[in-house]
C-alpha positions as CSV (number, residue, x, y, z in Angstrom):
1,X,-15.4,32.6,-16.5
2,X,-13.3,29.4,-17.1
3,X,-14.3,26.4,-18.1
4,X,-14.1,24.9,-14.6
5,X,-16.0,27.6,-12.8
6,X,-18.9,27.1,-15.8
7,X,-19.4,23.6,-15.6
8,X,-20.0,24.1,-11.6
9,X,-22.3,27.0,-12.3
10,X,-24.3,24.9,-14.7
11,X,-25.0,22.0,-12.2
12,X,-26.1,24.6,-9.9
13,X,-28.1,26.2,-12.1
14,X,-29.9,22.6,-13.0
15,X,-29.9,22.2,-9.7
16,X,-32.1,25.4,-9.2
17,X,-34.3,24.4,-11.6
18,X,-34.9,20.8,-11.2
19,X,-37.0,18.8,-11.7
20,X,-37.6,21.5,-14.8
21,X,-35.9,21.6,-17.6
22,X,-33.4,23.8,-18.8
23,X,-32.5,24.8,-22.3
24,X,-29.0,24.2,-23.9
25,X,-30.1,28.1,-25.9
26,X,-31.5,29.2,-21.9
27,X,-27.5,27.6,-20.4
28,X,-25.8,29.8,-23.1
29,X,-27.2,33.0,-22.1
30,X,-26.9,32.8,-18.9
31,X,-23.2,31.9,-19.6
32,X,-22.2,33.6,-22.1
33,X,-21.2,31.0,-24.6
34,X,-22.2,29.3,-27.7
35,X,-24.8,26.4,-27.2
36,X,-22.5,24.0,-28.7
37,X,-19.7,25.0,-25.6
38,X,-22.8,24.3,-23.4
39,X,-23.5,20.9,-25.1
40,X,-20.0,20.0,-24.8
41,X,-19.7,21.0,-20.8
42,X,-22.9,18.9,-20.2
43,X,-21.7,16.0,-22.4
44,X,-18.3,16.1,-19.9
45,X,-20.4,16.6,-16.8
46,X,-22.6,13.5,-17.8
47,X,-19.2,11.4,-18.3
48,X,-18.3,12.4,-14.9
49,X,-21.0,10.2,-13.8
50,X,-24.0,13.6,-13.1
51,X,-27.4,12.5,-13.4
52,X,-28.0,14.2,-16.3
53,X,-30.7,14.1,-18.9
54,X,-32.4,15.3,-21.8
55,X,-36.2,15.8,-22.2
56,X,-37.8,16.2,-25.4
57,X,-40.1,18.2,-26.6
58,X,-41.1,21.8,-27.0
59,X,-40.6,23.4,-23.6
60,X,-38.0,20.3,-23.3
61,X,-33.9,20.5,-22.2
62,X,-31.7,19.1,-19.5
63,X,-32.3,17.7,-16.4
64,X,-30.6,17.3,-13.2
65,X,-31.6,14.4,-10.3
66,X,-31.3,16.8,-7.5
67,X,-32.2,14.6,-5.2
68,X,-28.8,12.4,-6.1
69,X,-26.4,15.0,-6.0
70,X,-24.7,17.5,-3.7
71,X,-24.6,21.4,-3.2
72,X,-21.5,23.3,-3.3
73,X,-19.4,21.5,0.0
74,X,-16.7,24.6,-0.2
75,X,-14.1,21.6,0.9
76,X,-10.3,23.4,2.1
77,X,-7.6,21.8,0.9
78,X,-6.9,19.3,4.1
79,X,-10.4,18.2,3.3
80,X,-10.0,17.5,-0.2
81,X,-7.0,15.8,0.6
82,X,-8.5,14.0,3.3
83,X,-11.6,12.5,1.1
84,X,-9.5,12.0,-2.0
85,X,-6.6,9.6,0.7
86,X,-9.9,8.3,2.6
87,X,-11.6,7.3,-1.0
88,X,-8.0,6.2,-2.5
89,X,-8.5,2.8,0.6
90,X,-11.7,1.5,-0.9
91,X,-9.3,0.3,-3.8
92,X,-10.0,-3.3,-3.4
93,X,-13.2,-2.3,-1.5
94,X,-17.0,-3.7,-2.8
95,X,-17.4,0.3,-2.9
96,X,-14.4,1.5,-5.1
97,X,-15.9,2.0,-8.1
98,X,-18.6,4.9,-6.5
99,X,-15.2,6.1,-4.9
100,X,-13.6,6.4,-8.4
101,X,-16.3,8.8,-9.7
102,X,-17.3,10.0,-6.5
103,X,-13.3,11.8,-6.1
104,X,-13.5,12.7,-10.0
105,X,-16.8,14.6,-9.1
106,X,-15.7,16.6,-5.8
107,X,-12.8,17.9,-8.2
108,X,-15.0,18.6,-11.1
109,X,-17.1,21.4,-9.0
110,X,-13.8,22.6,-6.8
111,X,-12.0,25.5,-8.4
112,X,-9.3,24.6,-10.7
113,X,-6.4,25.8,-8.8
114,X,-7.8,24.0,-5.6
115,X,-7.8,21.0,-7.7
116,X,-4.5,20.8,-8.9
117,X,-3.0,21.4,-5.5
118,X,-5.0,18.8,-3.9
119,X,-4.4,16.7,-6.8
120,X,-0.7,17.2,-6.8
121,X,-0.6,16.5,-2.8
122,X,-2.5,13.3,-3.1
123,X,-0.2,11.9,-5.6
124,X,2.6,11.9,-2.5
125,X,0.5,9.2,-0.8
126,X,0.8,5.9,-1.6
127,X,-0.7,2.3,0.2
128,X,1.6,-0.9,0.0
129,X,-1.0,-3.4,-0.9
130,X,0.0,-7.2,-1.3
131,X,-0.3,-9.1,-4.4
132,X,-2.8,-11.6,-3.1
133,X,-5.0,-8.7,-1.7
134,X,-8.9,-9.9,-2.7
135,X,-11.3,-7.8,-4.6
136,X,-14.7,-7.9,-2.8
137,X,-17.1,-8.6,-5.9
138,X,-18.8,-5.1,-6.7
139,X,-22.5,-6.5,-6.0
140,X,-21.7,-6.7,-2.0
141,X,-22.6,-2.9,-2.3
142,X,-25.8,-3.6,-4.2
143,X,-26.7,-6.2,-1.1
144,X,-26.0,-4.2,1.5
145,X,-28.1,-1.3,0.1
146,X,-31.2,-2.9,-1.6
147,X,-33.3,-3.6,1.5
148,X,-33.8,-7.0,0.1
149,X,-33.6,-10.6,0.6
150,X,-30.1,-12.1,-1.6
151,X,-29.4,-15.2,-3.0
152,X,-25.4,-15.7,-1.8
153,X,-23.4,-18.6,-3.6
154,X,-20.5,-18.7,-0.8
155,X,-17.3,-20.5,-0.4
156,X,-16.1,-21.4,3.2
157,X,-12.7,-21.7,4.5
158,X,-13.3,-25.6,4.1
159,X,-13.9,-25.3,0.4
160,X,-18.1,-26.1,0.7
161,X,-19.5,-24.5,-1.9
162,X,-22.8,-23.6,-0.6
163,X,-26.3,-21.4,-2.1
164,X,-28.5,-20.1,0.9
165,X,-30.8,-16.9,1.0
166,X,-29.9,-14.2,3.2
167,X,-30.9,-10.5,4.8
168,X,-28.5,-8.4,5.2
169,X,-27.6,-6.4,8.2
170,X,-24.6,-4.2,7.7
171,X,-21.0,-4.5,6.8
172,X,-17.7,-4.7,9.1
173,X,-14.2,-3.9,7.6
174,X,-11.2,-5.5,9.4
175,X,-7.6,-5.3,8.0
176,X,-8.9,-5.2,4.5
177,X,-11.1,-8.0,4.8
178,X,-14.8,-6.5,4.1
179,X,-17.6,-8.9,5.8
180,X,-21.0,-8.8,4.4
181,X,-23.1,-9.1,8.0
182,X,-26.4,-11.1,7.6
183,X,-29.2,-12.9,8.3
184,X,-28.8,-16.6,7.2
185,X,-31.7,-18.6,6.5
186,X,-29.8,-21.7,5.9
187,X,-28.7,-21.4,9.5
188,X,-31.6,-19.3,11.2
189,X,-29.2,-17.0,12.5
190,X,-26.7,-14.1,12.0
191,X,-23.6,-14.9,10.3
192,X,-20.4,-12.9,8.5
193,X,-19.6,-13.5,4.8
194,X,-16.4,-13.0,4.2
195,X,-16.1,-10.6,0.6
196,X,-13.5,-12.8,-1.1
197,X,-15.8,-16.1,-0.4
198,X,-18.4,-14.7,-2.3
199,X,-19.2,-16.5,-5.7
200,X,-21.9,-15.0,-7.2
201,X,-24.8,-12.4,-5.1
202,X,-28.0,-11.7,-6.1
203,X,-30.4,-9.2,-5.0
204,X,-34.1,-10.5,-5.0
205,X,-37.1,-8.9,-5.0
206,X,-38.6,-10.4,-1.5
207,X,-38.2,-7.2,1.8
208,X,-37.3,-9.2,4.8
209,X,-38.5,-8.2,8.1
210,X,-37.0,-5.7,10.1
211,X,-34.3,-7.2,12.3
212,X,-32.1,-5.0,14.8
213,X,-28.4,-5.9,14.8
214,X,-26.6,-6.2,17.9
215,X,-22.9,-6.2,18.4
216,X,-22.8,-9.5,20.1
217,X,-24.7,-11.4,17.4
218,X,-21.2,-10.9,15.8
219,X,-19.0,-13.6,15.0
220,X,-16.0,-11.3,14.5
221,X,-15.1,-10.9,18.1
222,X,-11.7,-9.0,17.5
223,X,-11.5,-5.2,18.2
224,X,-14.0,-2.7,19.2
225,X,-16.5,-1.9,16.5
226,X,-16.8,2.0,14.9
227,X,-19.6,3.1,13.1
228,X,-18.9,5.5,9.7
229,X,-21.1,8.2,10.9
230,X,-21.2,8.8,14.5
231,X,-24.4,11.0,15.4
């Protein structure tokens, strides 16, 4: 067994077992190698970004978050290539960095030769991106996720500089622009923050109320809206 085809049997293994733990001397005999090769693979798999832990004690060993990771996706090659191109645009994305380990972990558990060909035929794609492109400041993600009331310091195109607490709703991306979609307080309504305009964000601990959003409470009126996932 190489090295590769190990480290993916050993998440599934943790996998099988969670939330118990497993043994680095248990790991080793089941595949065939020293403990210190195991510690090794599960020191890599946990710089990969794996939830992956060690318990103490007796009947302690490693651990595996199940419930935050993936079973084997058996990706083909257009597939691989399709997520690695369709991670590869949330460059300047509030979203890129869980895209940058998020690729590095589909081709940690695909099998090496896989890899290196979809490696190899992702390297012919390129973006032309624009000096001035804007980073989107990496706690937009954290926002949009949290189910919680944020404290937004935001710029507008005027140049106010302006604090004001909202809820947000969702997020729309439009020619590279990401807009955080919310409910302002400040203005008692729903309103689009523009990524870029964002000074500082900060996730409270206050749920707001549930609030439905509609497609005409938008104030980006260009295009026709797609969802991510369509059901």
């Amino acid at each position: 067994m190489n090295r590769t085809d190990r480290l993916y049997g050993i998440v599934e293994e943790l996998r099988a077992f969670s939330p118990r733990p497993r043994s680095a001397r248990r790991l080793a005999e089941r595949f065939e190698v020293s403990v210190r090769t195991i510690e090794r693979d599960l020191s890599a798999l946990q710089q990969s970004g794996l939830p992956i832990w060690a318990e103490p004690g007796r009947t302690g060993g490693f651990v595996i978050d199940a419930s935050a990771t993936l079973g084997p996706a058996g990706f083909t090659l257009d597939e691989a290539l399709a997520v690695l191109v369709g991670l590869a645009t949330l460059g300047h994305s509030p979203f890129r960095q869980a895209a940058h380990t998020a690729a590095r972990k589909m081709l940690a558990v695909m099998p090496k030769e896989d890899a290196s060909r979809a490696r190899r035929l992702a390297s012919r794609v390129h973006f032309l991106e624009s000096e001035n492109d804007a980073v989107v400041p990496a706690e937009f993600a954290a926002a949009l996720r949290s189910d919680r009331v944020v404290t937004l310091r935001y710029q507008a195109a005027s140049g106010a500089d302006s604090t004001r607490s909202v809820e947000p709703l969702g997020a729309i991306e439009k020619d590279g622009q990401w807009y955080l979609i919310a409910w302002c307080r400040l203005r008692e309504g729903v309103r689009a923050f523009r990524g870029d305009r964002m000074l500082s964000i900060e996730v409270t601990d206050e749920r707001p109320p549930r609030r439905t959003l509609r497609s005409e409470d938008l104030s980006i009126a260009y295009g026709r809206l797609r969802p991510v996932v369509n059901d």
